[in-house]
C-alpha angles and dihedrals in degrees: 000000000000132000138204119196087295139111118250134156122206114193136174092016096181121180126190123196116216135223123246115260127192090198152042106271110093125213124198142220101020083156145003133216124177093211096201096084124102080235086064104037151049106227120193126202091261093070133057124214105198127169087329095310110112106202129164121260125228089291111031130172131109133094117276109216128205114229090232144075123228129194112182106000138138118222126199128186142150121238137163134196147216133229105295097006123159128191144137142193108234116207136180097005143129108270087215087057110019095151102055102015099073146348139333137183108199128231116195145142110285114267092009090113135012135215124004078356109062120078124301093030129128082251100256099347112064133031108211122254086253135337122278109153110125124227125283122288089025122111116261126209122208140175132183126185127192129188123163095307107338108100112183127191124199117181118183099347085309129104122239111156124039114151146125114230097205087072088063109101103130116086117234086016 
């Protein structure tokens, strides 16, 4: 996740791996990890975890890692946000390059982008479907679930990303 001079609060980040599956059915919950925990994560001076609430110091900014890796997984979690914030959950990236060596779903204040750019995108990539994010200052629900190639995004009960990357061969598309 990344942070820009805003406050956010990120609260219940709950990841489950999922089994390998040679096929198509999909089963769900083989295990799961509460990811705002120090044994989870690698927290830098620039975020608080208090009393299961992750929230940015005076000066925040910086990715927070897990310490783990993940293959196939969904991840759910609760954040809000305050006027001008900008934020994202990075996922299957390259820790020396995680902006631009992998993927992003943005978390930002409502209307302070548009298109692959406002909250809920496949940061620069992708525009959701439509747009779900709450106002400022209101809890946010979001889930991602990733298998194989398949990445699904779903804001606010609604869904906003549903794709498979391996049908992207057309560059700007």
């Amino acid at each position: 996740m990344r942070v820009l001079n805003q406050s956010f609060q990120f609260t219940q980040i709950l990841l489950w791996t999922m089994p390998f599956c040679l096929f198509s059915t999909i089963s769900y919950a083989e295990t799961e990890i509460d990811l705002l925990t120090p044994k989870t994560i690698n927290l830098n001076k620039n975020w608080l975890l208090e009393k299961g609430v992750l929230t940015p110091s005076e000066t925040p900014g910086g990715i927070i890692w897990s310490k783990d890796k993940f293959g196939d997984f969904q991840i759910n979690l609760q954040y809000k946000t305050s006027p001008k914030a900008n934020s994202g959950l990075f996922f299957r990236t390259d820790p020396k390059n995680a902006v631009q060596g992998g993927f992003e779903i943005q978390i930002a204040s409502p209307g302070l982008y548009s298109g692959k750019h406002i909250v809920g995108s496949l940061y620069d990539a992708k525009e959701p479907i439509l747009a779900a994010g709450k106002p400022d200052g209101e809890w946010n629900d979001m889930r991602l679930v990733c298998i194989g190639s398949s990445i699904k995004v779903v804001l606010n009960g609604k869904k906003v990303i549903d794709l498979n990357i391996n049908e992207w061969n057309v560059p700007q598309q």
